[in-house]
C-alpha positions as CSV (number, residue, x, y, z in Angstrom):
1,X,83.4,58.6,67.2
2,X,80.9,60.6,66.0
3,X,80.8,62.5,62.9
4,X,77.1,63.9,62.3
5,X,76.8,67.6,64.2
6,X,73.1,66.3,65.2
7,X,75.4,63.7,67.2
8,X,77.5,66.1,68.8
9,X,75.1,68.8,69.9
10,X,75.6,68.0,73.8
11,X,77.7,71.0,75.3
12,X,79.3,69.7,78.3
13,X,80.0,72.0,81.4
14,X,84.1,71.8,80.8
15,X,84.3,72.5,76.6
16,X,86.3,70.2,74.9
17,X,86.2,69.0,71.0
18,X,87.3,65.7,69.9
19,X,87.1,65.3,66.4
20,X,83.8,65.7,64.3
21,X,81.6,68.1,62.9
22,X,79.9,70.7,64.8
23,X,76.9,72.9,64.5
24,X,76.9,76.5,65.8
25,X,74.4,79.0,66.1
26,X,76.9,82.1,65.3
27,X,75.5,84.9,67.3
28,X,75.7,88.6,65.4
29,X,79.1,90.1,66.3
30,X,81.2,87.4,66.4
31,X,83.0,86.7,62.9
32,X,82.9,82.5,61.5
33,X,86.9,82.8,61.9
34,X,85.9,84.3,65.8
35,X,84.0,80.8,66.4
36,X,86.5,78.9,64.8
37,X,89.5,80.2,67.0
38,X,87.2,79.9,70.3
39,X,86.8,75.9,69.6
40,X,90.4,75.4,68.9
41,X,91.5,77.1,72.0
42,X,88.9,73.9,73.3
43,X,90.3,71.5,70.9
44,X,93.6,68.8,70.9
45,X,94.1,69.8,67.7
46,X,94.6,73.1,65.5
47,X,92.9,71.4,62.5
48,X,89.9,73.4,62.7
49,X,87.6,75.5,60.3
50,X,84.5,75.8,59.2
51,X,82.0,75.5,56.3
52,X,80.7,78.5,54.6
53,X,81.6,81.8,56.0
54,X,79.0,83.9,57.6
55,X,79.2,87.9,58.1
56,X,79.9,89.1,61.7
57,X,76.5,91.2,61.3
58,X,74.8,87.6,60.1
59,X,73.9,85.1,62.9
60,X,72.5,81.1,62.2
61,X,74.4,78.3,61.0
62,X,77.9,77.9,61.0
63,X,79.4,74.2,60.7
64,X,82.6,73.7,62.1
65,X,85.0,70.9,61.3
66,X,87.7,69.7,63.8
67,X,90.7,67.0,63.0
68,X,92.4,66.2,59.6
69,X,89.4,63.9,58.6
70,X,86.9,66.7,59.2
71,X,89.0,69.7,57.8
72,X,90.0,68.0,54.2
73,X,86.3,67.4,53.6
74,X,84.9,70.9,54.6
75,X,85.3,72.1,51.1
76,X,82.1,69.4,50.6
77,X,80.5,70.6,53.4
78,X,80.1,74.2,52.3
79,X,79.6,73.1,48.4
80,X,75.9,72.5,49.7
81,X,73.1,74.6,48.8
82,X,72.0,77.1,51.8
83,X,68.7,78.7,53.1
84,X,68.5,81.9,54.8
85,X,65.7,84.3,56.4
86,X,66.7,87.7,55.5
87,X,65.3,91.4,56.4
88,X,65.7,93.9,53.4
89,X,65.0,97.1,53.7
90,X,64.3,99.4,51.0
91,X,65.2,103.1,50.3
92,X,68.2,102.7,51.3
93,X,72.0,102.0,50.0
94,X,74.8,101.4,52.1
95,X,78.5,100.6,50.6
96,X,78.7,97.0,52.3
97,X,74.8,96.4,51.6
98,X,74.1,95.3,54.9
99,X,73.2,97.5,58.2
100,X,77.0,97.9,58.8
101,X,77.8,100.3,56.4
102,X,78.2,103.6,55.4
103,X,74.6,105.4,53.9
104,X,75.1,105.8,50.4
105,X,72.0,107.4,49.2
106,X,68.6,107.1,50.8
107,X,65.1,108.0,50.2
108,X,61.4,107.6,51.4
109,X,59.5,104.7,50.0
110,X,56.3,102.8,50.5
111,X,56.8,99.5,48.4
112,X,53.8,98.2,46.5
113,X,53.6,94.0,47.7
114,X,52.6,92.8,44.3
115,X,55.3,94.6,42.7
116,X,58.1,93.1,44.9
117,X,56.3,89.6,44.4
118,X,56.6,90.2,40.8
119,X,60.1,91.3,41.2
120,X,61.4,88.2,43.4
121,X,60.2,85.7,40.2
122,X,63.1,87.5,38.5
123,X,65.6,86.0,40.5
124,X,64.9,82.7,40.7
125,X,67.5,80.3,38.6
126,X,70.9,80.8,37.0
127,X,72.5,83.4,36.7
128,X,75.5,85.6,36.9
129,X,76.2,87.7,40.5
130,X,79.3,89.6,41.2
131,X,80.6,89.3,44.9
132,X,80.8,92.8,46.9
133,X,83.9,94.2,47.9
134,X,83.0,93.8,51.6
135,X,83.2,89.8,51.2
136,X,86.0,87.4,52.5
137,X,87.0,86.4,48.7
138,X,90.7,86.9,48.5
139,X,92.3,88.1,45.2
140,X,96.0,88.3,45.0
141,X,95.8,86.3,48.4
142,X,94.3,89.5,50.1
143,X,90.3,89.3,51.5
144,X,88.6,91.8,49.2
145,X,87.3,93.7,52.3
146,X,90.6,94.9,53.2
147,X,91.0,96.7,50.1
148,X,87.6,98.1,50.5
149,X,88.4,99.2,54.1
150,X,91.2,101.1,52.1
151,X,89.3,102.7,50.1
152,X,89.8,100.3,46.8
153,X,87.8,98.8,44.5
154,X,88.9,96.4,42.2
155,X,87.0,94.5,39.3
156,X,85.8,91.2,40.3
157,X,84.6,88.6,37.9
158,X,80.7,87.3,37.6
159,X,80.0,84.1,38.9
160,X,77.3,81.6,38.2
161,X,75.0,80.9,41.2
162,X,71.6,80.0,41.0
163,X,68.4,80.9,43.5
164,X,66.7,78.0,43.6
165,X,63.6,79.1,46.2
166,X,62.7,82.6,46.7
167,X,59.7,83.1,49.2
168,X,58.6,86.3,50.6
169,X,57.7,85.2,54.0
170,X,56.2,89.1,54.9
171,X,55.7,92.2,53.8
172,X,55.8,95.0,56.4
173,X,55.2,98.1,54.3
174,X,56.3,100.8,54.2
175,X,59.9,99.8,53.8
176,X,60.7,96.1,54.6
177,X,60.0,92.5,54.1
178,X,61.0,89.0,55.1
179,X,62.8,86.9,52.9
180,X,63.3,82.8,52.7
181,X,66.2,82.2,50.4
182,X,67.6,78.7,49.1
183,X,70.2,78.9,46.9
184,X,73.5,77.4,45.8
185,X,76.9,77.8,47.0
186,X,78.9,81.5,46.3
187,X,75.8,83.5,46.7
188,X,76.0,86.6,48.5
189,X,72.3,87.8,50.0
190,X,73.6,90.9,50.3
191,X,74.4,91.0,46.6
192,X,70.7,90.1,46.3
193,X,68.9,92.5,48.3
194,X,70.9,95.2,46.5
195,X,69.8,93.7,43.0
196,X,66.5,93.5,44.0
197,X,66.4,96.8,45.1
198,X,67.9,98.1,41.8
199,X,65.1,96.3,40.1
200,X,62.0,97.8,42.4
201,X,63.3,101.5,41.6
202,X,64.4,102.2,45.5
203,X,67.5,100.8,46.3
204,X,68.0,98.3,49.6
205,X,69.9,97.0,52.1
206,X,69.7,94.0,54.3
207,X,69.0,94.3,57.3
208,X,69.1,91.5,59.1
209,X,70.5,87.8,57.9
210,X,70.1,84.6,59.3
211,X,71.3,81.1,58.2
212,X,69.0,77.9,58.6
213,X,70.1,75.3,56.9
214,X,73.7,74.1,55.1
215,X,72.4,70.8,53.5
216,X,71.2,68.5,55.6
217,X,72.1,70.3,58.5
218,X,69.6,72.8,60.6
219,X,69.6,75.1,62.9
220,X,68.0,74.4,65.7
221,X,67.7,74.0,69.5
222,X,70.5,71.8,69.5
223,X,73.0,74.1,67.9
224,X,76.4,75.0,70.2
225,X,76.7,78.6,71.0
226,X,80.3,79.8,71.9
227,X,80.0,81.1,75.4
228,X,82.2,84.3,77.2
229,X,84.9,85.6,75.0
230,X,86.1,85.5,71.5
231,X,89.1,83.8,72.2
């Protein structure tokens, strides 16, 4: 049996999952829970889920446990630090802080590059970030975006994360730039594009969002995709 996703990356013409852990490049559009229902309709089992959710908008790495051995241990698997390659966008405010949303304010800019790099040192270490409402976090047993989608907000608590590597990979001025992100578990990139728009004086969204790497585990080539329909 084999239980490394770097093992298990061969995708057979007729789909079927024993037990193990599986890496997925989630495509945009398709939610983490999307992927996880598609493997167990290919699975013996209905122990499935997955480590770390990602955004339907997002695309990259999603790992996927399948079996009781697998499943009981996922809450490891998404305890480990992640690195993402983001697009933020600035000027702009939207009330999910990604592309999805609503425009909430928005204005013309032309971003100064040292400035931003000055900016980005801010947020590297600990410190305190408070999830969105559009976010999967359940309070009172209920995902916080579907009391956003409601129209509620509700106050959510601080939590510590850290940012532990904060590159800006480019700058495409007037309005954008490429981020590398490494950071701990609970952060929300969205959260982070937002605060670091707040700090430059414009405001920003991101615009794009993918995930490379969920500990030891990369995306790559080898990566399943789920193919035809979400179900």
């Amino acid at each position: 049996m084999s239980t490394p996703a770097q093992d298990s990356q061969a995708q057979p013409a007729a789909i079927s999952f024993a037990s193990g852990i599986y890496a997925f490049n989630k495509p945009p559009g398709w939610s983490s829970f999307d992927v996880v229902k598609w493997v167990k309709c290919r699975s013996a089992t209905k122990k499935v889920g997955h480590a770390g959710t990602l955004d339907p908008a997002a695309e990259g790495l999603l790992l996927v446990a399948v079996g009781r051995e697998y499943t009981r241990d996922i809450e490891k698997l998404a305890a480990q630090d992640k690195e993402y390659i983001g697009e933020i966008t600035f000027g702009t405010v939207t009330d999910t802080g990604d592309r999805e949303g609503k425009i909430i304010s928005q204005q013309k800019v032309s971003i100064e590059k040292t400035k931003l790099q000055a900016v980005l040192k801010e947020f590297l270490g600990k410190q305190l970030q408070t999830p969105p409402m559009y976010s999967a976090l359940k309070v009172g047993g209920r995902p916080l975006y579907q009391l956003a989608r409601q129209g509620l907000e509700i106050e959510r608590q601080p939590r510590e994360i850290e940012i532990k590597e904060l590159e800006l990979r480019e700058f495409r001025p007037p309005d954008k730039a490429s981020l590398r992100v490494v950071c701990s578990k609970g952060t929300y990139i969205r959260t982070l594009c937002y605060n670091i728009g707040e700090k430059m004086g414009t405001g920003a969204y991101m615009s794009r969002l993918t995930r490379t790497r969920i500990g030891d585990y990369k995306l790559d080539e080898k990566c399943l995709q789920p193919q035809g329909t979400r179900k």
